[in-house]
PDB file of the backbone (N, CA, C, O) and the ligand in Angstrom, with CONECT records:
HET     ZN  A 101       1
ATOM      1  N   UNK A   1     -25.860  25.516  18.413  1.00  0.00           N
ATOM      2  CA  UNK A   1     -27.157  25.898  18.980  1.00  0.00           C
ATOM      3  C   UNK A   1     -26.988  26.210  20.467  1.00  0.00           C
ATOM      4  O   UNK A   1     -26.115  25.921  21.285  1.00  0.00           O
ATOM      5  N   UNK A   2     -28.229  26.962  20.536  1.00  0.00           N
ATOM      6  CA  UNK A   2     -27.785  27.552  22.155  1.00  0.00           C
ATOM      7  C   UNK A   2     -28.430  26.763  23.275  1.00  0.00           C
ATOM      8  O   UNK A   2     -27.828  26.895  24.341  1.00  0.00           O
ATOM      9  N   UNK A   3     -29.545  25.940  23.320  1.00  0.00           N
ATOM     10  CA  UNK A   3     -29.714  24.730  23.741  1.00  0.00           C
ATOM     11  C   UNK A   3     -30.015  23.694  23.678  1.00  0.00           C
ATOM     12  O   UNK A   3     -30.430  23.433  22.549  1.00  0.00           O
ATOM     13  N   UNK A   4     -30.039  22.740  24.454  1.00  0.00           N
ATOM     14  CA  UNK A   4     -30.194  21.070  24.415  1.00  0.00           C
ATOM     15  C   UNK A   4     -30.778  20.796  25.476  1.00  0.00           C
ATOM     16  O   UNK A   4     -30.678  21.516  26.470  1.00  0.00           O
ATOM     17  N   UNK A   5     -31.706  19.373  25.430  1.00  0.00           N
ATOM     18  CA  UNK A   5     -32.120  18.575  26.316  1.00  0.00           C
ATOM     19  C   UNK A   5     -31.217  17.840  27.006  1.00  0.00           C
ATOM     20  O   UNK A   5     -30.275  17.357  26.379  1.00  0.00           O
ATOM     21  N   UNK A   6     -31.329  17.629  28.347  1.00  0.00           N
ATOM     22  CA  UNK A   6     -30.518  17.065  29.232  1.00  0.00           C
ATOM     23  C   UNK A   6     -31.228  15.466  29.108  1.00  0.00           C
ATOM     24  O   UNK A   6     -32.432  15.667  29.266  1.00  0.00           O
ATOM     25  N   UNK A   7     -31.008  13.991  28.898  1.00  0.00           N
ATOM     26  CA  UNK A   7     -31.429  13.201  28.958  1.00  0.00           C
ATOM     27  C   UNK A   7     -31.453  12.908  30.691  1.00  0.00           C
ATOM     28  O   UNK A   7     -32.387  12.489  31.374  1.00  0.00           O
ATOM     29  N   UNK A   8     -30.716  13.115  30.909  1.00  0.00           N
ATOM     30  CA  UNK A   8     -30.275  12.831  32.467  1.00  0.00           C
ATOM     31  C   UNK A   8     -31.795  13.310  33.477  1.00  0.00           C
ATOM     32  O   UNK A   8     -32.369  12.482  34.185  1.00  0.00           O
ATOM     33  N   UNK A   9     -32.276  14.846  33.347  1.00  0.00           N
ATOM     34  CA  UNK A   9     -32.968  15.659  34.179  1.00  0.00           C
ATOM     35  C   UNK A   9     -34.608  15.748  33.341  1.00  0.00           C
ATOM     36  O   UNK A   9     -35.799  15.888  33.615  1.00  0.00           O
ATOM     37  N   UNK A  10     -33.644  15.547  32.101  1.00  0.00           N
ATOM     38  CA  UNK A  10     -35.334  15.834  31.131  1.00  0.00           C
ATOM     39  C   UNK A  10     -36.316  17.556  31.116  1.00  0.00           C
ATOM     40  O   UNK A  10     -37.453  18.002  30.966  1.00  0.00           O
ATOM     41  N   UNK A  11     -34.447  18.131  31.474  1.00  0.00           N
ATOM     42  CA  UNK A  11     -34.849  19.511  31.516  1.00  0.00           C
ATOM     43  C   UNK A  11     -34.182  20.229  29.536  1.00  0.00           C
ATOM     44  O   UNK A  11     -33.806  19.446  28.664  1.00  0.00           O
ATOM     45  N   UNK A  12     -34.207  21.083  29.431  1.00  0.00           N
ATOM     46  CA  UNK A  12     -33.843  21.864  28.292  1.00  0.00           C
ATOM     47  C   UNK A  12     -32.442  22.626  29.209  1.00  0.00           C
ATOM     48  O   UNK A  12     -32.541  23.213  30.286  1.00  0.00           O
ATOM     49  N   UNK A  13     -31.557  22.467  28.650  1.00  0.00           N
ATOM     50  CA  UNK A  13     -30.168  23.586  29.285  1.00  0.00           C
ATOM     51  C   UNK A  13     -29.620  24.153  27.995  1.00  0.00           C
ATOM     52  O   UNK A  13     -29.323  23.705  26.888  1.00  0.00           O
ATOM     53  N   UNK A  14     -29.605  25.870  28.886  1.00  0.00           N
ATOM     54  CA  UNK A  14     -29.437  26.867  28.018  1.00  0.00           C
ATOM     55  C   UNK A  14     -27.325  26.662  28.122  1.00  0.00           C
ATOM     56  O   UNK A  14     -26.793  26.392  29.198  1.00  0.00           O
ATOM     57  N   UNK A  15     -26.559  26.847  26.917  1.00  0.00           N
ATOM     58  CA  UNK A  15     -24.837  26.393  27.140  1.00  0.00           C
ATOM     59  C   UNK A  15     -24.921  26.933  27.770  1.00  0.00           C
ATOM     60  O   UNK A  15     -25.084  26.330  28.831  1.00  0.00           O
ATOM     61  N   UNK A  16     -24.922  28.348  27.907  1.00  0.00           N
ATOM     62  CA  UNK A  16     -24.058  29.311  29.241  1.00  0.00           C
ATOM     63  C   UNK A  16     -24.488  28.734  30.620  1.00  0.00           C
ATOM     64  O   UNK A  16     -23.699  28.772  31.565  1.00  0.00           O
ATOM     65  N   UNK A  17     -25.622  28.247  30.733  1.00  0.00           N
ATOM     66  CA  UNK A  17     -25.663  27.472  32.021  1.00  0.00           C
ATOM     67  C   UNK A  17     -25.100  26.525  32.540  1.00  0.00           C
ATOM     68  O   UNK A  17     -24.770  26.405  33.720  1.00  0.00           O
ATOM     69  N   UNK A  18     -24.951  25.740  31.605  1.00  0.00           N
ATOM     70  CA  UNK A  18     -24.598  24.247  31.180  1.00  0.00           C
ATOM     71  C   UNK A  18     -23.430  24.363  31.399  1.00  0.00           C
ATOM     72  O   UNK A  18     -22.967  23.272  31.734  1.00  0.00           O
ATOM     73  N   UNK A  19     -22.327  25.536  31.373  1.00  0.00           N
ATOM     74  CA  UNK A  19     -21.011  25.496  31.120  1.00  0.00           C
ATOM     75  C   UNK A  19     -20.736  26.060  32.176  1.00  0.00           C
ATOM     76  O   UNK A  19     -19.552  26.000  32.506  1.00  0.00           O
ATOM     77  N   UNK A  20     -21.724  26.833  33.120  1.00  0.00           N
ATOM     78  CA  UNK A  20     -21.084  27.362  34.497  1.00  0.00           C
ATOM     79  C   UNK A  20     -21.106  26.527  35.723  1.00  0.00           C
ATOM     80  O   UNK A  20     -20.441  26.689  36.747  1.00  0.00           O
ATOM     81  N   UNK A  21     -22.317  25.251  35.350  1.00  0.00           N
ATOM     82  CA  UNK A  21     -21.916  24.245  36.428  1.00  0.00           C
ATOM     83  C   UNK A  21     -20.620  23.651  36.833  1.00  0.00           C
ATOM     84  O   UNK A  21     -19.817  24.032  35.981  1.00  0.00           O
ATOM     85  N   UNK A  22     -20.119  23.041  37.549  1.00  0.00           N
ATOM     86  CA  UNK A  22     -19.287  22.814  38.157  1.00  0.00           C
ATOM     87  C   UNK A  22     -18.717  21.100  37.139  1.00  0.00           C
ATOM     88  O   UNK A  22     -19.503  20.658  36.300  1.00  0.00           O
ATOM     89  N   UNK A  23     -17.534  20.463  37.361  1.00  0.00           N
ATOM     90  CA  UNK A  23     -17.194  19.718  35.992  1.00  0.00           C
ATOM     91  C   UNK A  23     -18.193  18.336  36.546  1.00  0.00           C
ATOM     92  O   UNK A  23     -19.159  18.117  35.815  1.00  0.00           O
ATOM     93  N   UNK A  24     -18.115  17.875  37.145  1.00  0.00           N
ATOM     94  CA  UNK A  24     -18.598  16.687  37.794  1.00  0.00           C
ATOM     95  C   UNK A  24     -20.341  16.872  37.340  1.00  0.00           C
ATOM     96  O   UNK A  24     -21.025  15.859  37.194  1.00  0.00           O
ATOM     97  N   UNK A  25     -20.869  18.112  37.166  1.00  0.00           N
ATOM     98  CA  UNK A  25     -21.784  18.159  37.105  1.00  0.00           C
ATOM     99  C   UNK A  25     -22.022  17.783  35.494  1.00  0.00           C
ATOM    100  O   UNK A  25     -22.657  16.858  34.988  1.00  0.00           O
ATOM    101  N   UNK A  26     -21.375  18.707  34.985  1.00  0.00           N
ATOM    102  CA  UNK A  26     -21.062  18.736  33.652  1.00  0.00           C
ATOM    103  C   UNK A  26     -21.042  17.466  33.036  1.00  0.00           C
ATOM    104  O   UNK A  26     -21.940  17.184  32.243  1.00  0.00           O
ATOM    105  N   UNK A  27     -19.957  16.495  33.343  1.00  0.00           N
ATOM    106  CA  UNK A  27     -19.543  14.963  32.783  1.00  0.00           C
ATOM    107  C   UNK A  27     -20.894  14.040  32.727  1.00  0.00           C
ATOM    108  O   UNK A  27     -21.216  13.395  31.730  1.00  0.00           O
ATOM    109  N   UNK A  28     -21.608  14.074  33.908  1.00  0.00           N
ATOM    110  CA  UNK A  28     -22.660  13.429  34.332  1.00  0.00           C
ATOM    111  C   UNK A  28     -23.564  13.494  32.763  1.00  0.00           C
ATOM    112  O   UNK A  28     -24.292  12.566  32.410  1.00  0.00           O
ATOM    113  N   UNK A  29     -23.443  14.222  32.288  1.00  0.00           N
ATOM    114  CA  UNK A  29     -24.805  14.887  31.714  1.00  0.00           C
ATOM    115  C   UNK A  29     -24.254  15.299  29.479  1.00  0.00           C
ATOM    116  O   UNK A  29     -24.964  15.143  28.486  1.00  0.00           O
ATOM    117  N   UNK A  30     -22.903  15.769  29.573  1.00  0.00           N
ATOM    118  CA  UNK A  30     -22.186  15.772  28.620  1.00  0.00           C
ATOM    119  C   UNK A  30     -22.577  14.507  27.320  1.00  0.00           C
ATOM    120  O   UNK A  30     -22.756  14.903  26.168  1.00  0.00           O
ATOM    121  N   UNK A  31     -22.662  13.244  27.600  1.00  0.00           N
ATOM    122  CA  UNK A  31     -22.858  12.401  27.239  1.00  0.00           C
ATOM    123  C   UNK A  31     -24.237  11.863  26.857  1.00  0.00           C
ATOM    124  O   UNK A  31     -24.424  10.961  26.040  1.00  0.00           O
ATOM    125  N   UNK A  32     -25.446  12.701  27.729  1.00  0.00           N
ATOM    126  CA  UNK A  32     -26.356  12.572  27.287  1.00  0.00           C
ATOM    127  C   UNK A  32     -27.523  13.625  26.975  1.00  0.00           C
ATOM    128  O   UNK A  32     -28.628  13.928  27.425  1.00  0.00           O
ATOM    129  N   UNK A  33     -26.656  14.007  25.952  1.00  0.00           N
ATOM    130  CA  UNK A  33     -27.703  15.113  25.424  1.00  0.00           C
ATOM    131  C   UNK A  33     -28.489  14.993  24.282  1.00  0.00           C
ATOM    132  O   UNK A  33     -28.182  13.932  23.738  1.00  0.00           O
ATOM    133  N   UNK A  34     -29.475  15.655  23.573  1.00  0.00           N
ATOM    134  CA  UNK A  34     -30.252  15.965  22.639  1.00  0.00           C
ATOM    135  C   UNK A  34     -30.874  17.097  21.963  1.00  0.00           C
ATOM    136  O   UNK A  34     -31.457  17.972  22.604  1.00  0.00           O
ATOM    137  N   UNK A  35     -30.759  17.117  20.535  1.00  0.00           N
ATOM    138  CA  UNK A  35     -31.172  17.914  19.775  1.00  0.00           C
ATOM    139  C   UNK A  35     -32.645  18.246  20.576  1.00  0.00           C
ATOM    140  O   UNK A  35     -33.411  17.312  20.814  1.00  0.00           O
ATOM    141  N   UNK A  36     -33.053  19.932  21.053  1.00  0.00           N
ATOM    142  CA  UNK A  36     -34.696  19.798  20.673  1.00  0.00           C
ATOM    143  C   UNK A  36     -35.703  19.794  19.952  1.00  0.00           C
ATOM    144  O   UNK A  36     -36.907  19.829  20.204  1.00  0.00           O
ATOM    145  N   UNK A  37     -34.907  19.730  18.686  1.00  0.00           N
ATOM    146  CA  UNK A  37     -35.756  19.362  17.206  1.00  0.00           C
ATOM    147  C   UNK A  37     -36.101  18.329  16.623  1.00  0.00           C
ATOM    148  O   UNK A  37     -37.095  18.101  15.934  1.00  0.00           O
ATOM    149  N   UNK A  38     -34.665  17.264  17.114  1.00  0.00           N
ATOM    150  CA  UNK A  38     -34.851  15.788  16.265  1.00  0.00           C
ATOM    151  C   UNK A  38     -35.200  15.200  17.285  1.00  0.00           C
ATOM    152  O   UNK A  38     -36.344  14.745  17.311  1.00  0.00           O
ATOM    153  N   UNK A  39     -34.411  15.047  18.322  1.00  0.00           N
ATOM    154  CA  UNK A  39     -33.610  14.114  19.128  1.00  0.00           C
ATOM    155  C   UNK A  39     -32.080  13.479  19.096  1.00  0.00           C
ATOM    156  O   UNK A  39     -31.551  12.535  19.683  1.00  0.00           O
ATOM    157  N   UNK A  40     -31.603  14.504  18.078  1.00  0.00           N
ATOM    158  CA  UNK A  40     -30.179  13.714  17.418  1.00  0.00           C
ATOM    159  C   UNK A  40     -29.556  13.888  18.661  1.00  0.00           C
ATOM    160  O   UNK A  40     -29.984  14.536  19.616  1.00  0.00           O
ATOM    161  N   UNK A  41     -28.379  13.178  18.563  1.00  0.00           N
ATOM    162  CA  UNK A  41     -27.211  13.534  19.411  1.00  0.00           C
ATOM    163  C   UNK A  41     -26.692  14.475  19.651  1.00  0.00           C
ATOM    164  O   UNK A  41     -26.141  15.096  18.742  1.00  0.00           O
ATOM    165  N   UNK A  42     -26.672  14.879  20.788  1.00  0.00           N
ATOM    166  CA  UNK A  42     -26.190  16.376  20.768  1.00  0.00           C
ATOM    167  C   UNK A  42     -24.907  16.261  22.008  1.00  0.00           C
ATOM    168  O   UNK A  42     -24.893  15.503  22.979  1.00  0.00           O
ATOM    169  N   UNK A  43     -23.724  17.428  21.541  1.00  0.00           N
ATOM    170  CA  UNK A  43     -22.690  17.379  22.823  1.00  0.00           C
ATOM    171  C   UNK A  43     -21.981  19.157  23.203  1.00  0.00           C
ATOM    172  O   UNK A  43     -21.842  20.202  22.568  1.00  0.00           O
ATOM    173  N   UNK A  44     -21.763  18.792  24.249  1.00  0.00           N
ATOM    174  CA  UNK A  44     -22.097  20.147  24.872  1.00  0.00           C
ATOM    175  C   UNK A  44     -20.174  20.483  24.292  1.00  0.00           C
ATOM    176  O   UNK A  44     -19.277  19.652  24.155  1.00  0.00           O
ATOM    177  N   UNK A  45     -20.135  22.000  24.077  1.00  0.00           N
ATOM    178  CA  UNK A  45     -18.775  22.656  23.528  1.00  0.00           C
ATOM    179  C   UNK A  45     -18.550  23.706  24.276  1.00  0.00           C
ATOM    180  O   UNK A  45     -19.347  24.561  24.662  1.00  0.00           O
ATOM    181  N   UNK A  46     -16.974  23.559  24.536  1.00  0.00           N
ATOM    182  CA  UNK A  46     -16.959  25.018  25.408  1.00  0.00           C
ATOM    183  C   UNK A  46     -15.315  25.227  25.508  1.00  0.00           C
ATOM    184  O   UNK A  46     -14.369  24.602  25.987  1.00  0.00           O
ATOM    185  N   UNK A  47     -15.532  26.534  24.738  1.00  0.00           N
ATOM    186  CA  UNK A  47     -13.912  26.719  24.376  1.00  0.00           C
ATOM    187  C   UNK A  47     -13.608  28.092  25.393  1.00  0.00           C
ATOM    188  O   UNK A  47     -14.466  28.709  26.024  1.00  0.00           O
ATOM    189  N   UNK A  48     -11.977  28.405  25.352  1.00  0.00           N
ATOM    190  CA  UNK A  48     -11.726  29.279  26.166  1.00  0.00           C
ATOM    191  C   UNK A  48     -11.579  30.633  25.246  1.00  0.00           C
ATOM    192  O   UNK A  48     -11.431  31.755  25.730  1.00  0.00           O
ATOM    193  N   UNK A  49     -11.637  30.381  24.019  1.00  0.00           N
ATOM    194  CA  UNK A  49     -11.749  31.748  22.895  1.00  0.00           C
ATOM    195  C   UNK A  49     -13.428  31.965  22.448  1.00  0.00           C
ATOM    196  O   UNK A  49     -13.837  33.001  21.924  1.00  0.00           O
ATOM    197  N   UNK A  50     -14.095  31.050  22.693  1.00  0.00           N
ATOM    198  CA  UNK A  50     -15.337  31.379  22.455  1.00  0.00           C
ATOM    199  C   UNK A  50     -16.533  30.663  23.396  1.00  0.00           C
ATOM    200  O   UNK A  50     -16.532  29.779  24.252  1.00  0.00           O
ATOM    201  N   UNK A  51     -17.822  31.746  22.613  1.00  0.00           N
ATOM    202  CA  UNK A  51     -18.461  31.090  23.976  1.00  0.00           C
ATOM    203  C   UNK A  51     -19.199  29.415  24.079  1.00  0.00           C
ATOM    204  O   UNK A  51     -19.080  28.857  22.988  1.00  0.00           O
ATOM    205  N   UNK A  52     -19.724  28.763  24.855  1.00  0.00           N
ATOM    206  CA  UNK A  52     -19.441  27.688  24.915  1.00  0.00           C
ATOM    207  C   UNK A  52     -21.383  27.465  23.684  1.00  0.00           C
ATOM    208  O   UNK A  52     -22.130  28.368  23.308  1.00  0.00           O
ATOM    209  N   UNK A  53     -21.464  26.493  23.538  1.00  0.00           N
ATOM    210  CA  UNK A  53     -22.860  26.002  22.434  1.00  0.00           C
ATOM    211  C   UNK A  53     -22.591  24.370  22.543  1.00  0.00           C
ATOM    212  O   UNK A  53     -21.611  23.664  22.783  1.00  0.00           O
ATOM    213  N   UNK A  54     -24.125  24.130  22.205  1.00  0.00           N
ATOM    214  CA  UNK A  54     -24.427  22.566  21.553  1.00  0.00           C
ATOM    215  C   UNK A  54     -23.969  22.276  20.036  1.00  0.00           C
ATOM    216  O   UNK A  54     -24.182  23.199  19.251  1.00  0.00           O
ATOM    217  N   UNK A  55     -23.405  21.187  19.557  1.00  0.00           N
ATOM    218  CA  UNK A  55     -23.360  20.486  18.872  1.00  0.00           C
ATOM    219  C   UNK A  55     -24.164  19.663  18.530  1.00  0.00           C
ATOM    220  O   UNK A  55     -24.618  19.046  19.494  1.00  0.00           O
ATOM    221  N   UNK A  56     -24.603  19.330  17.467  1.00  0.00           N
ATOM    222  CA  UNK A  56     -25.826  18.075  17.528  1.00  0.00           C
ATOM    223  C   UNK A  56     -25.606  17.633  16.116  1.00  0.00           C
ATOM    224  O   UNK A  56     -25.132  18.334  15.223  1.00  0.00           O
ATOM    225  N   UNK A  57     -26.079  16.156  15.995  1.00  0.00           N
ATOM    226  CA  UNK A  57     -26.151  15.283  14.705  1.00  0.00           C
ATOM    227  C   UNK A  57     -27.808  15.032  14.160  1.00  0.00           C
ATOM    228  O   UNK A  57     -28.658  14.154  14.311  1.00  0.00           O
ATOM    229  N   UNK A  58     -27.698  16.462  13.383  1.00  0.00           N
ATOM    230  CA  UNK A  58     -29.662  16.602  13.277  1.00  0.00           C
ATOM    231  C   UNK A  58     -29.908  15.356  12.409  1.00  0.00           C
ATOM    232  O   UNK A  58     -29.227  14.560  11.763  1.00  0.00           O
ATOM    233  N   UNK A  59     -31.085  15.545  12.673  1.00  0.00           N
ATOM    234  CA  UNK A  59     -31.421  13.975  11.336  1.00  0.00           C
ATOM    235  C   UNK A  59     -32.076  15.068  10.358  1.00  0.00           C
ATOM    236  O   UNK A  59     -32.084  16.242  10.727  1.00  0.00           O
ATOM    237  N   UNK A  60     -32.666  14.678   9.026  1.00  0.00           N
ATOM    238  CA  UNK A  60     -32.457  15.384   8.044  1.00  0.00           C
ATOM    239  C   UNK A  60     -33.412  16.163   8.126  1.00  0.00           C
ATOM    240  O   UNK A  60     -32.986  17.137   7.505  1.00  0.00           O
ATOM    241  N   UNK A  61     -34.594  16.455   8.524  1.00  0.00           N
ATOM    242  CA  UNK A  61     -35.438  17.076   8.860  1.00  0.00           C
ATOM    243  C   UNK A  61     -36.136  18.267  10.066  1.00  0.00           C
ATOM    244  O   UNK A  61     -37.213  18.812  10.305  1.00  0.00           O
ATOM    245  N   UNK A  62     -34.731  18.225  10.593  1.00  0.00           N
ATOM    246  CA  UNK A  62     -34.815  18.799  12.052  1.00  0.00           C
ATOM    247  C   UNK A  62     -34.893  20.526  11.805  1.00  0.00           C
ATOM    248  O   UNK A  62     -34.059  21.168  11.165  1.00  0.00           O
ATOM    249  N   UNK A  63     -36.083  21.075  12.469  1.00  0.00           N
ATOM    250  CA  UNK A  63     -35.915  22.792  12.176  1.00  0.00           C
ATOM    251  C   UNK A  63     -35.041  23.621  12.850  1.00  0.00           C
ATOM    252  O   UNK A  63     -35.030  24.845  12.714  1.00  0.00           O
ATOM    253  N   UNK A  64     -34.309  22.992  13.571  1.00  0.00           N
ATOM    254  CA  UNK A  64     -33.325  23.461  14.226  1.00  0.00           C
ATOM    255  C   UNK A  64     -31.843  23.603  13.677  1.00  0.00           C
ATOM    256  O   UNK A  64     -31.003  24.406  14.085  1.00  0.00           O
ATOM    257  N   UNK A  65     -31.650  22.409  12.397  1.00  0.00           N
ATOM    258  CA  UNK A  65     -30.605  22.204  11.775  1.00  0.00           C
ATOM    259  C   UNK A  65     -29.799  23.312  10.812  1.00  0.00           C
ATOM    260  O   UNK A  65     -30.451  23.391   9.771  1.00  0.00           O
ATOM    261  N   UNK A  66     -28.884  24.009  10.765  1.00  0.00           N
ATOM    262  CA  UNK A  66     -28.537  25.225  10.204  1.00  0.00           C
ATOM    263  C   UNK A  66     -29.021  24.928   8.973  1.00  0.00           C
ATOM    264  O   UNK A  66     -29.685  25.874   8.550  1.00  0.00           O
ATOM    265  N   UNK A  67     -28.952  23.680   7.940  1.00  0.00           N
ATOM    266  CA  UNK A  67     -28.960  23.690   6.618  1.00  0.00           C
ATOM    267  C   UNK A  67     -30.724  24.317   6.413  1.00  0.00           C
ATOM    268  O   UNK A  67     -31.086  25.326   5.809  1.00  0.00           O
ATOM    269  N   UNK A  68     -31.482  23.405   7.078  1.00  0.00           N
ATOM    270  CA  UNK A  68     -32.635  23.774   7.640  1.00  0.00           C
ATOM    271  C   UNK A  68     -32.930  24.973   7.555  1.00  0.00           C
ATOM    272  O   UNK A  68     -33.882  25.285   6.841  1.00  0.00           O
ATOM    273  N   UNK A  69     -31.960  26.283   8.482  1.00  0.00           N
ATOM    274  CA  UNK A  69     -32.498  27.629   8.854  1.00  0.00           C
ATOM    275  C   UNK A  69     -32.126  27.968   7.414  1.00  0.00           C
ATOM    276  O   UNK A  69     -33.086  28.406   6.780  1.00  0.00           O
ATOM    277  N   UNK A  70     -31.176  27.896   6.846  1.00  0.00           N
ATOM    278  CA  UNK A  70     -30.818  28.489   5.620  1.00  0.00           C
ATOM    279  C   UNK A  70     -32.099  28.409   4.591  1.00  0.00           C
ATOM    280  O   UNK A  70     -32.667  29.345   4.028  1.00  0.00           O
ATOM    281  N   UNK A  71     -32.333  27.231   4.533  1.00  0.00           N
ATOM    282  CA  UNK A  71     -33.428  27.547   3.309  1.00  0.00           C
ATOM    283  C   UNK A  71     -34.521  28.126   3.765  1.00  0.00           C
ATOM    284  O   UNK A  71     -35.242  28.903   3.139  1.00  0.00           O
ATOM    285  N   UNK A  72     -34.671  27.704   5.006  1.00  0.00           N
ATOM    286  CA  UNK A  72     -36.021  28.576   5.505  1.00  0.00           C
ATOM    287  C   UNK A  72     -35.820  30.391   5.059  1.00  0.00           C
ATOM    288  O   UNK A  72     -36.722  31.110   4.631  1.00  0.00           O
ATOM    289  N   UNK A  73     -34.426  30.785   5.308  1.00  0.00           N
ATOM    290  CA  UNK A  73     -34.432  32.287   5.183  1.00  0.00           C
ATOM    291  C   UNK A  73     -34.402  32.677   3.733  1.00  0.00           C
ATOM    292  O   UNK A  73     -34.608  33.827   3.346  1.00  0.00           O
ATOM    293  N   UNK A  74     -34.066  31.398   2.757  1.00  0.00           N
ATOM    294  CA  UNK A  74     -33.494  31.598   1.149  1.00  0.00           C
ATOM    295  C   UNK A  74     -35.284  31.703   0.617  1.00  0.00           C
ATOM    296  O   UNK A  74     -35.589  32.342  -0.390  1.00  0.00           O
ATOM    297  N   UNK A  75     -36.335  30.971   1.478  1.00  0.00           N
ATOM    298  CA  UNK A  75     -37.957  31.117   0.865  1.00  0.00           C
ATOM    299  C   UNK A  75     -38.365  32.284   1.557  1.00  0.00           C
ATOM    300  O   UNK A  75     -39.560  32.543   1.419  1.00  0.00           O
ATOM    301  N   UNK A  76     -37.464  33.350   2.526  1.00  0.00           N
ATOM    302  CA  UNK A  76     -38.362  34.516   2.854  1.00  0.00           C
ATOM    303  C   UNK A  76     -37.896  35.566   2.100  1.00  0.00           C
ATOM    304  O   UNK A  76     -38.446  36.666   2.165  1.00  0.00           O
TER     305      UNK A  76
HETATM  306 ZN    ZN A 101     -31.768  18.635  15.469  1.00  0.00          ZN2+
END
């Protein structure tokens, strides 16, 4: 997913933002993130072959959760 809640700021960060801060900034905040659907756990990813995204541990109901988007698109 392309963003997450910062627990830290209690702002929403979009990855590409999230990943151009500086590392110190980054670490601070890495650790406490969140789904904006559930609240699951969420952790920030950022590779050098691709671009960087959230990770998150949706809880089973979350509309944000891919399994989630799938059926939503399998009832349109
Ligand atoms: Zn979620």
């Amino acid at each position: 997913m392309n963003r997450a809640l910062s627990l830290v700021d209690g702002k929403a960060w979009d990855a590409t933002e999230f990943g151009s801060k500086d590392e110190s900034w980054q670490e601070r905040r890495r650790r406490q993130l969140a789904c904006l659907g559930c609240g699951g756990r969420a952790m920030f990813k950022a590779g050098l072959r691709r671009a960087a995204f959230f990770a998150a541990r949706h809880r089973q109901d979350c509309p944000l959760s891919t399994k989630a988007w799938s059926v939503f698109r399998y009832l349109q």
